[in-house]
BADRENGU-775021 format. One record per residue: residue number from 1; residue in three letters; x, y, z of N, C-alpha, C, O, CB in turn. Coordinates in pm, whole numbers. Each point is the difference from the previous one (the first is absolute). Glycine has a CB too. Layout:
<pts>
(pt NUM, Ala, (X, Y, Z), (X, Y, Z), (X, Y, Z), (X, Y, Z), (X, Y, Z))
...
</pts>
This chain:
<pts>
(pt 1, Unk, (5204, 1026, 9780), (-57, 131, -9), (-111, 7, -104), (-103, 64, 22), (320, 29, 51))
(pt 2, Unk, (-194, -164, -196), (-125, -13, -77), (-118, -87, 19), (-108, 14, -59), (258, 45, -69))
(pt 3, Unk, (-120, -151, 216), (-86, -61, 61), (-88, 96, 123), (-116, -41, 14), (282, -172, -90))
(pt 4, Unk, (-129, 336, 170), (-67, 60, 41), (-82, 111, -84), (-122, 14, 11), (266, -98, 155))
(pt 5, Unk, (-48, 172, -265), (-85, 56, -50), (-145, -18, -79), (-88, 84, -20), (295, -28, 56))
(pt 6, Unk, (-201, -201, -74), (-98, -72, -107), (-131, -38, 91), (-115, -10, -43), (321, -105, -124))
(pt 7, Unk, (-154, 92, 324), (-79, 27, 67), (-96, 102, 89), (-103, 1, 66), (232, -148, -133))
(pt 8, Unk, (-22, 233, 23), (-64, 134, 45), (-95, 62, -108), (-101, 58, 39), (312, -13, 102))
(pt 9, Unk, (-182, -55, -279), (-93, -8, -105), (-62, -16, 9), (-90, 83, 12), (144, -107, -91))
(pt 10, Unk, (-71, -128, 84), (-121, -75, -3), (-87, 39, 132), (-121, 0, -24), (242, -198, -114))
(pt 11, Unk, (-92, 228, 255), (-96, 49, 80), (-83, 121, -33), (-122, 16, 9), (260, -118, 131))
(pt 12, Unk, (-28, 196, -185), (-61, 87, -41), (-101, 10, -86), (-94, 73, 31), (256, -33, 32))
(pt 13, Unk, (-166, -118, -206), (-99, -44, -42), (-140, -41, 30), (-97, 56, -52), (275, -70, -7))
(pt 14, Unk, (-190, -105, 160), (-95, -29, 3), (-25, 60, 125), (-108, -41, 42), (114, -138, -195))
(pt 15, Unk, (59, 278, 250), (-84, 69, 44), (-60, 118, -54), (-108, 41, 43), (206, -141, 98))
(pt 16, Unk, (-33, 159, -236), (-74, 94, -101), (-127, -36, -108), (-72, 83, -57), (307, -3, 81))
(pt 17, Unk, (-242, -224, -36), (-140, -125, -79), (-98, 40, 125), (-110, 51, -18), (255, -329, -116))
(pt 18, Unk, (-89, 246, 267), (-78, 19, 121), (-115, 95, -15), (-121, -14, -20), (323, -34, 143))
(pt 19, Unk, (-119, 154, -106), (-54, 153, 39), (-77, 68, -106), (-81, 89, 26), (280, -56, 113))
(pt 20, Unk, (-168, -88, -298), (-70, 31, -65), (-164, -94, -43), (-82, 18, -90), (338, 99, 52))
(pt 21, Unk, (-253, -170, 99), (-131, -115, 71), (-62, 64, 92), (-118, 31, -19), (227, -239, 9))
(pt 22, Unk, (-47, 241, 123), (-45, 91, 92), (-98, 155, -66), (-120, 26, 5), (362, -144, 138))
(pt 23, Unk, (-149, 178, -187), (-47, 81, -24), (-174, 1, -135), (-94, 79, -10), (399, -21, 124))
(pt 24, Unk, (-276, -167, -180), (-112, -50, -27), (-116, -56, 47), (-118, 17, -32), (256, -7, -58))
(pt 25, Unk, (-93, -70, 158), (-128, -31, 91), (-38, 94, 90), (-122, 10, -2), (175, -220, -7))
(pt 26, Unk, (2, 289, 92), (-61, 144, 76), (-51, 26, -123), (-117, -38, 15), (276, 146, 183))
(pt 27, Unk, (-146, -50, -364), (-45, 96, -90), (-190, -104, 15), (-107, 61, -1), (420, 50, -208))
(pt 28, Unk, (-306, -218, 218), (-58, -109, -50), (-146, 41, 137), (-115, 38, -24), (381, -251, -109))
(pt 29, Unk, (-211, 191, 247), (-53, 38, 116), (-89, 116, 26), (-115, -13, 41), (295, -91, 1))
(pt 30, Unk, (-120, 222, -69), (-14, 133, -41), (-168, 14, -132), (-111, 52, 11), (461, -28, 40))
(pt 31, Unk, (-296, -83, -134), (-97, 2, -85), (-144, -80, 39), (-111, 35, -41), (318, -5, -114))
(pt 32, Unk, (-182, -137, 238), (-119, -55, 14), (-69, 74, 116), (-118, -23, 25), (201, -198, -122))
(pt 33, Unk, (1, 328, 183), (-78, 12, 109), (-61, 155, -79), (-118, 29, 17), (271, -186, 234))
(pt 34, Unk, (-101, 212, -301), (-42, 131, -111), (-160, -13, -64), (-88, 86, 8), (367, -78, -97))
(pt 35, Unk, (-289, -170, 10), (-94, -28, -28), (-78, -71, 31), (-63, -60, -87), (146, 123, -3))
(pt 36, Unk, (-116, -89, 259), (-94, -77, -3), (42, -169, 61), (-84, -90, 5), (-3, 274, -212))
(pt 37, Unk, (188, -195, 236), (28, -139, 7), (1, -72, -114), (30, 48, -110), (-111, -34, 302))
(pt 38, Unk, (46, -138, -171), (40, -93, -101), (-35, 28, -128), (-60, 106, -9), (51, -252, 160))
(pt 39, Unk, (31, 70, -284), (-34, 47, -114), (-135, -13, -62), (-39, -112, 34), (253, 82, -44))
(pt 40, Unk, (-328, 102, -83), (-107, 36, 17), (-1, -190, -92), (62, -49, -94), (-121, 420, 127))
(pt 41, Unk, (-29, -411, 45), (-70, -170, -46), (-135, 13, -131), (-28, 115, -36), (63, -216, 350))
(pt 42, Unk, (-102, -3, -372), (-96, 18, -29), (-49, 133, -117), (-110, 42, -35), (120, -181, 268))
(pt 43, Unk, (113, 173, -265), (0, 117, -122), (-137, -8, -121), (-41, 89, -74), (340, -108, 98))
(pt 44, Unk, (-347, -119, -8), (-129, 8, -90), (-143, 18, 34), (-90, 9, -84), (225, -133, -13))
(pt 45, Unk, (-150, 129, 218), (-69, 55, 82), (-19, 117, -25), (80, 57, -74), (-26, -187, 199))
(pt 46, Unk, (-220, 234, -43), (29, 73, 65), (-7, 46, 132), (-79, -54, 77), (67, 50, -253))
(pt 47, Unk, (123, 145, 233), (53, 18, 92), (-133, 23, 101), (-95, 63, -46), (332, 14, -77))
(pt 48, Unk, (-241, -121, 241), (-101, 126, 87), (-26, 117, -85), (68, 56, -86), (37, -100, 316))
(pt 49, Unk, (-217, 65, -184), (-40, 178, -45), (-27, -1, -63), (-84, 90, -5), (170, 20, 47))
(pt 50, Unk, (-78, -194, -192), (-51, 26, -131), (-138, -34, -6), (-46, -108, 37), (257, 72, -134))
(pt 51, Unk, (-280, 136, 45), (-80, 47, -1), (-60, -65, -125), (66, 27, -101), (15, 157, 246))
(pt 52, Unk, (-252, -310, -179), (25, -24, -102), (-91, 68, -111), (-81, 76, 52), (179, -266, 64))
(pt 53, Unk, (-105, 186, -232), (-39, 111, -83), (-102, -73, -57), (20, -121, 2), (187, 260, -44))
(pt 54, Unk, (-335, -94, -20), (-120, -3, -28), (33, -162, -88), (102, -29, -63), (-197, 343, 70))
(pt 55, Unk, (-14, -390, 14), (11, -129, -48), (-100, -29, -37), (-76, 83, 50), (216, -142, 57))
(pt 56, Unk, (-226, -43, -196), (-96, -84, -34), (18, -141, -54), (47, -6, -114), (-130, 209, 90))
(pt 57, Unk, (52, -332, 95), (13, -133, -43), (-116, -89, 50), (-55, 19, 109), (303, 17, -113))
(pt 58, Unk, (-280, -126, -73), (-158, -91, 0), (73, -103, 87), (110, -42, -36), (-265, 70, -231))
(pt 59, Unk, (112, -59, 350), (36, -136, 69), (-73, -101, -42), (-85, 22, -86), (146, 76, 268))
(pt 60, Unk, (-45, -214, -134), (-17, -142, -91), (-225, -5, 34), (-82, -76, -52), (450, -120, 132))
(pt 61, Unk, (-385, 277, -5), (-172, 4, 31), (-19, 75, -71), (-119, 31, 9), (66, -70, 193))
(pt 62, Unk, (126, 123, -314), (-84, 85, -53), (-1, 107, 60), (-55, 83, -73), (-55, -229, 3))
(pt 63, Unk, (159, 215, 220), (-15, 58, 69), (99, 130, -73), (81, -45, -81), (-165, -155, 277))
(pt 64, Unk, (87, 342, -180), (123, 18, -20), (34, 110, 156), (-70, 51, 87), (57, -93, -414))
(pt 65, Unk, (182, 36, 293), (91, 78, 121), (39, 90, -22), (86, -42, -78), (-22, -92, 151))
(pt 66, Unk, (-46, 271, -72), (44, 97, 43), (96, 8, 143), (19, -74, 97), (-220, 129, -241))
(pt 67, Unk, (243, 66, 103), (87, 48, 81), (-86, 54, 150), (48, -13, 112), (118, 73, -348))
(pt 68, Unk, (-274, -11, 213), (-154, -24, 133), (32, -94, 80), (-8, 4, 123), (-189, 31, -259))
(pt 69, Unk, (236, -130, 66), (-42, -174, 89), (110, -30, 112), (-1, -86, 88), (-94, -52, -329))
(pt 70, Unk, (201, 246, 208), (100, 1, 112), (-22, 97, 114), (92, 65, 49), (62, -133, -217))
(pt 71, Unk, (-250, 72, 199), (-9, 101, 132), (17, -161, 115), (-13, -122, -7), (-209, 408, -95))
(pt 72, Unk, (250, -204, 177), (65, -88, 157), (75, -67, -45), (50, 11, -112), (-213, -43, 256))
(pt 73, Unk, (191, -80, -32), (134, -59, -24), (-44, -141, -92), (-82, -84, 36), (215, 189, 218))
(pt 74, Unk, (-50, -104, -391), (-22, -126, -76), (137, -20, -40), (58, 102, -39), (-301, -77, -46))
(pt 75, Unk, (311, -135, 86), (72, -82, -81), (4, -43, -171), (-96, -69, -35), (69, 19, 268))
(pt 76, Unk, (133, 88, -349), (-65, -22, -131), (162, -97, -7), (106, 32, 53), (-320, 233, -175))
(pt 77, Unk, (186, -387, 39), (90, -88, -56), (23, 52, -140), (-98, 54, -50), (25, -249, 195))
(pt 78, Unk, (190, 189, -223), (3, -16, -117), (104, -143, -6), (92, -36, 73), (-153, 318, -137))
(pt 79, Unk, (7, -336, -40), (40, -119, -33), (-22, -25, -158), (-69, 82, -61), (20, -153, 306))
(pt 80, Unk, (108, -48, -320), (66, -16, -157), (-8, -152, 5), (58, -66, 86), (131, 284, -123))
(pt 81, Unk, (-271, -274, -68), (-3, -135, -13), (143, -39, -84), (61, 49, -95), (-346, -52, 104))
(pt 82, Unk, (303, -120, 87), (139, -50, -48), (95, 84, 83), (114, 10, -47), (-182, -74, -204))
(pt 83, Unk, (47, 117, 347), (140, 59, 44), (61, -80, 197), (-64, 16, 104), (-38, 285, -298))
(pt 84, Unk, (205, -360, 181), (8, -78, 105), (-40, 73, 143), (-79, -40, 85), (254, -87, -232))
(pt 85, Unk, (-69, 289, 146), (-52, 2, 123), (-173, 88, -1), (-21, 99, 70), (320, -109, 27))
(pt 86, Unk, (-367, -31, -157), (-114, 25, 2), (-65, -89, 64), (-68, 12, 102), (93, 97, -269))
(pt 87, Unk, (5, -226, 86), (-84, -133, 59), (-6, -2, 172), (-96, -19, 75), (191, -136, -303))
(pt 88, Unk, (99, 194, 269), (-6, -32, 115), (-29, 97, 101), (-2, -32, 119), (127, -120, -200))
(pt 89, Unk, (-154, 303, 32), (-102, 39, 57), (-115, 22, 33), (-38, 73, 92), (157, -65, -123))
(pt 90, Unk, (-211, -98, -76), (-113, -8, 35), (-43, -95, 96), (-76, 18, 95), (64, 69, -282))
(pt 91, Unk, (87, -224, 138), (31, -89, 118), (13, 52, 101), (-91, -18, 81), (177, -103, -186))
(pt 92, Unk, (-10, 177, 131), (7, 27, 225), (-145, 99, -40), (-74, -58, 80), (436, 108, 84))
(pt 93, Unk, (-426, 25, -210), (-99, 73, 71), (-129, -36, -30), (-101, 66, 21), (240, 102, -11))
(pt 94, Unk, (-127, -314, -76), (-89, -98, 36), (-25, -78, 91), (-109, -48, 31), (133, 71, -177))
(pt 95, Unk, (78, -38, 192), (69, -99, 112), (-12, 90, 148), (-22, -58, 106), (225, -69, -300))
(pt 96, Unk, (-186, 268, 185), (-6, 87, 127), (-68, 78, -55), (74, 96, -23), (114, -115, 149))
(pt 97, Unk, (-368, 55, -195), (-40, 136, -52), (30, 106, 60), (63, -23, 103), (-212, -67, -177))
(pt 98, Unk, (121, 252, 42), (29, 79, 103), (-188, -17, 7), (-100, -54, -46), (393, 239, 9))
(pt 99, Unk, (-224, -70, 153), (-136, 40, 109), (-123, 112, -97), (-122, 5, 16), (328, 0, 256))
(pt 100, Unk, (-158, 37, -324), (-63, 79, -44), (-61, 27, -173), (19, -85, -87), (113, 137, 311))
(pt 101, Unk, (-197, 62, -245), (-2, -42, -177), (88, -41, -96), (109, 8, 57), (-228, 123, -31))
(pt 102, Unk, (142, -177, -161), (122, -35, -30), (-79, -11, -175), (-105, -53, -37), (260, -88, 315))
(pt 103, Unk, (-78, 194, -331), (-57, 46, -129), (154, -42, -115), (108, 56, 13), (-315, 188, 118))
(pt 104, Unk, (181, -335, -219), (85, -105, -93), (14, 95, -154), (-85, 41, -79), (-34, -317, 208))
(pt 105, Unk, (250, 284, -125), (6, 67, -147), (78, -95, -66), (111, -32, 42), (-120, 281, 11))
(pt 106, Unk, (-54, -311, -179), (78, -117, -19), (29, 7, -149), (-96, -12, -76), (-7, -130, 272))
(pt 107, Unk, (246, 163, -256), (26, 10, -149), (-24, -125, -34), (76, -91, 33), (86, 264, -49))
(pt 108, Unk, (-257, -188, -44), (-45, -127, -85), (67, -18, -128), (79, 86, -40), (-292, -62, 135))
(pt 109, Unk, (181, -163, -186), (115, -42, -56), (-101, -18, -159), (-55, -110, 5), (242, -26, 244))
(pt 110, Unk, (-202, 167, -304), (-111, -45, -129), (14, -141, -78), (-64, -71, -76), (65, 323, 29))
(pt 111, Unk, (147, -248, 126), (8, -156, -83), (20, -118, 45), (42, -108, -42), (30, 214, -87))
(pt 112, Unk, (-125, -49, 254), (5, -130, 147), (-130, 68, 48), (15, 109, 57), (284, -175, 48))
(pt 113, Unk, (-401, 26, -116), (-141, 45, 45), (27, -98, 135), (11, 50, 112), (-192, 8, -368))
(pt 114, Unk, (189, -184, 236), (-41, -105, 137), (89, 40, 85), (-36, -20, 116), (-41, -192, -213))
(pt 115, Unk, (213, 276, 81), (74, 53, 124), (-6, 135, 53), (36, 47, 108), (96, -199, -179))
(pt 116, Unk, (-218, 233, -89), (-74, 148, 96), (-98, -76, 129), (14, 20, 120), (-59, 182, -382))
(pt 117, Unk, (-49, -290, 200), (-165, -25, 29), (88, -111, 153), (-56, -20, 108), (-170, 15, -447))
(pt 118, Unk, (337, -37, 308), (26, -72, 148), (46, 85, 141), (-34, -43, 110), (110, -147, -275))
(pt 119, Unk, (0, 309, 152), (104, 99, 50), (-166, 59, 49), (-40, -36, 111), (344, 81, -289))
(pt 120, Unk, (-379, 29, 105), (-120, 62, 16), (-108, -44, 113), (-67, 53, 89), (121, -18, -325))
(pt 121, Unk, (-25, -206, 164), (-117, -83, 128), (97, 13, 127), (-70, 43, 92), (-74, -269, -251))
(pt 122, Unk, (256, 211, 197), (27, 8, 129), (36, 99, 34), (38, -7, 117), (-4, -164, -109))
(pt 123, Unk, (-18, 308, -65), (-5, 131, 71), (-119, 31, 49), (-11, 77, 95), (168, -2, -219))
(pt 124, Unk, (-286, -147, 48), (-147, 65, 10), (-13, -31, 161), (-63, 91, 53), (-63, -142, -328))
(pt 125, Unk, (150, -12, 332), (14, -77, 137), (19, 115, 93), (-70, 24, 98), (183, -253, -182))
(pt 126, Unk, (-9, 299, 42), (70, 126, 69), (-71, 136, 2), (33, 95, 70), (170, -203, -141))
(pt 127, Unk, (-335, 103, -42), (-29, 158, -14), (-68, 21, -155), (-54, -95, -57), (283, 174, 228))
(pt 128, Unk, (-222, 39, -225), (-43, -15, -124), (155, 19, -103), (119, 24, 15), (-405, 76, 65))
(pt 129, Unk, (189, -130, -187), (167, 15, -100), (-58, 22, -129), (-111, -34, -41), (293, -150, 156))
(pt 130, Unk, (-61, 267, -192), (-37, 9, -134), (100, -2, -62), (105, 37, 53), (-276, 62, -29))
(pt 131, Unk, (167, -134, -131), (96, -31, -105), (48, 72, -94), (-81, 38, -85), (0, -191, 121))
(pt 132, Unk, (189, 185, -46), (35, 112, -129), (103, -56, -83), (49, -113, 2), (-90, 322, 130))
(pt 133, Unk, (64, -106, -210), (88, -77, -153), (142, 92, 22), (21, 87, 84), (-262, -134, -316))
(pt 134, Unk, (306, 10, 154), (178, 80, -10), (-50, 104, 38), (-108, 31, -52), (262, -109, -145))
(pt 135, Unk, (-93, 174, 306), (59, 146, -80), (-149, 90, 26), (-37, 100, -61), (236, -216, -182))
(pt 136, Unk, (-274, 36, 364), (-165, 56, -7), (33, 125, 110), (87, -3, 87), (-273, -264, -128))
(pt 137, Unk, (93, 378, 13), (38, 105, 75), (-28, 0, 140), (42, 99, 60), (-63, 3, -251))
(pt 138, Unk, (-44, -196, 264), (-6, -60, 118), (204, 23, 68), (59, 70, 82), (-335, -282, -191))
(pt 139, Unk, (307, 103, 8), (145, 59, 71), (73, 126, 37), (46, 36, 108), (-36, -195, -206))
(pt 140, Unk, (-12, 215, -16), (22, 155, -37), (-67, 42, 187), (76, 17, 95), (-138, 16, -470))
(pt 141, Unk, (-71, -25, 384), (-56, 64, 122), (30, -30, 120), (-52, 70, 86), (-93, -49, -200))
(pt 142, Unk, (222, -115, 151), (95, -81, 106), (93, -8, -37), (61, -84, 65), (-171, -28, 12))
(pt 143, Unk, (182, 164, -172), (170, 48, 9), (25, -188, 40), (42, -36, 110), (-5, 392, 27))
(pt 144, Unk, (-61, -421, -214), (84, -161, 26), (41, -3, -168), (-44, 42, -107), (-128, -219, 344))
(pt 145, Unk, (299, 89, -177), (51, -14, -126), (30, -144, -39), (-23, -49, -110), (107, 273, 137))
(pt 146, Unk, (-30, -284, 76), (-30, -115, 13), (-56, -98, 51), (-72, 68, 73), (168, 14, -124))
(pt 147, Unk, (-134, -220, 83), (-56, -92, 67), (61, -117, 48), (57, -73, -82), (-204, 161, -24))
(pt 148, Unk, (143, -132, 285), (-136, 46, 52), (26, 144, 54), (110, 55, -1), (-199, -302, 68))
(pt 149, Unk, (-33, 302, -18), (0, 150, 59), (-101, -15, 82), (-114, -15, -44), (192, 159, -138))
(pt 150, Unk, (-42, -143, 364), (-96, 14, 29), (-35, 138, 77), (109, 55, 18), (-92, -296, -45))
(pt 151, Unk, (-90, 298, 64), (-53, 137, 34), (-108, 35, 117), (-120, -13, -23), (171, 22, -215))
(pt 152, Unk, (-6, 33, 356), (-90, 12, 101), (-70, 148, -17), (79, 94, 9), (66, -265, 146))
(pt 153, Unk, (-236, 194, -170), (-48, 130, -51), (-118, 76, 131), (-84, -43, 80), (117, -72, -378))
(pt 154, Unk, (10, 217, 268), (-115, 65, 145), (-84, 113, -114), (77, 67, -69), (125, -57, 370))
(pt 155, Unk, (-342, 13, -322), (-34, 101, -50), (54, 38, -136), (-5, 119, -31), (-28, -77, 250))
(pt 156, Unk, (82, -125, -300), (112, 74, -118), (132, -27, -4), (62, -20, -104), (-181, 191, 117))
(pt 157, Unk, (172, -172, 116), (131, 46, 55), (72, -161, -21), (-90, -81, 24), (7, 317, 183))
(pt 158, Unk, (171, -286, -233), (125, -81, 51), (33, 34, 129), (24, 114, 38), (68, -128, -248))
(pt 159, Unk, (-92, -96, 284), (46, 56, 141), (111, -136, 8), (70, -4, 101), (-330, 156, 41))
(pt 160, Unk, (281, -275, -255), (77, -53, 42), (3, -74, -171), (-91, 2, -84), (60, 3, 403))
(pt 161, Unk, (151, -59, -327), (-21, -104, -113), (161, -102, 4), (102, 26, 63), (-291, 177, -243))
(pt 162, Unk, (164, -299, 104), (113, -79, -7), (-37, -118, -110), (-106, 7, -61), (181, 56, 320))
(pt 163, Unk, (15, -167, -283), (-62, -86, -111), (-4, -164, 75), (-29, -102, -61), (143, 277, -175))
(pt 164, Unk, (-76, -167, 379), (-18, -117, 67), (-76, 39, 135), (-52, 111, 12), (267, -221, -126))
(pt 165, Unk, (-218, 23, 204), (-107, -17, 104), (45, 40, 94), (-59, 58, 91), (-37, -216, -157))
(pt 166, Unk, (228, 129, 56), (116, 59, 117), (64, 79, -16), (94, 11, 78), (-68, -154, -18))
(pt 167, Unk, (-41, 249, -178), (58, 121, -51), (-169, 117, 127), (1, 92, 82), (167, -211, -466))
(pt 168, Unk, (-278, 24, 317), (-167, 77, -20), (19, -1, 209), (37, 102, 58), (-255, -259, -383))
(pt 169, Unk, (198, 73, 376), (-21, 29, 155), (116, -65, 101), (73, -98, -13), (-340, 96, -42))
(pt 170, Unk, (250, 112, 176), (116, -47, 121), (-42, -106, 39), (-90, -69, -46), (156, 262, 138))
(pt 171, Unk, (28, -213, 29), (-23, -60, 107), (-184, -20, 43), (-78, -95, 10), (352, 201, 48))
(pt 172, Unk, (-281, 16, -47), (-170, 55, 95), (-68, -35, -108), (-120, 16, 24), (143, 215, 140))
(pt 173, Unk, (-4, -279, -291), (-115, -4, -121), (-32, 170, -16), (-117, -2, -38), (-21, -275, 108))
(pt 174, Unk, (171, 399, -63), (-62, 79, -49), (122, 42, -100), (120, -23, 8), (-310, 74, 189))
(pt 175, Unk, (100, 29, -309), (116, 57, -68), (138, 34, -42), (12, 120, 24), (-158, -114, 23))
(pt 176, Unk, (255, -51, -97), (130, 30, 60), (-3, 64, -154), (-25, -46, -111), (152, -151, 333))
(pt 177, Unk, (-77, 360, -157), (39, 112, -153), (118, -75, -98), (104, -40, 53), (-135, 303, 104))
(pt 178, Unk, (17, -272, -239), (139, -57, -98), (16, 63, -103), (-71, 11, -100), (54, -216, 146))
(pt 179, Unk, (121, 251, -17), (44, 105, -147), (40, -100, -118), (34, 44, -110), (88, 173, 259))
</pts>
């Protein structure tokens, strides 16, 4: 008889471990379909929509960029000397450029000039680029916080961003939104 009851226990138990799993994961379910599906990626980024705010930076010609220079559709990199997945995104969009303008924001290093002046020579390939220091208000005006960041921009606008190549476009190569 104590041999059944200990088993009846014990069922009871771990079907009550069960159900309280269950009921977690529906809570779990519930929440992701509330917000959006999966969980928001790429948090250093910014989102679609953002809108970017008045800017000024000299690119490596001397040239300088404004926030003007984004009318139609352009592409902007941010990238950080010395940072791995930097390297290896510049790599693939050397390797596959995009189609269109493509404008290099590159945190340079003051105490590695030959790996600013190397990172620089093979973005120049891609577009124009300019170089900024820590903490330059360039970032601030693109809401990036970290690197890489890349940014499909229409007119001002973010219409897409991510920090890899396969975050940045689908299947079709056009835009894929990434929160």
């Amino acid at each position: 008889m104590i041999l059944l009851t200990t088993a009846v226990v014990l069922v009871a138990v771990v079907v009550a471990v069960h159900l309280l799993f269950t009921f977690a994961l529906v809570a779990r379910i519930r929440d992701l379909q509330q917000h959006g599906g999966a969980p928001a990626r790429n948090t250093h980024v910014p989102r679609p929509g953002t809108v970017v705010r008045p800017f000024s930076v000299t690119d490596t010609d001397g040239a300088t960029i404004t926030e003007a220079d984004l009318d139609g559709p352009v592409q902007v990199g941010f990238f950080q000397v010395g940072c791995g997945p930097c390297r290896m995104l510049s790599d693939a969009l050397v390797t596959s450029p995009p189609a269109g303008r493509f404008v290099s924001i590159v945190d340079g290093d003051p105490a590695a000039p030959d790996a600013t002046a190397q990172l620089v020579a093979k973005l120049g390939d891609l577009g124009r680029v300019a170089v900024i220091g820590v903490d330059d208000p360039v970032l601030t005006a693109f809401e990036v916080v970290a690197f890489p960041a890349l940014l499909h921009m229409h007119s001002g606008v973010v219409t897409a961003s991510g920090s890899r190549l396969d975050d940045f476009a689908d299947a079709t190569g056009a835009p894929a939104k990434v929160a």
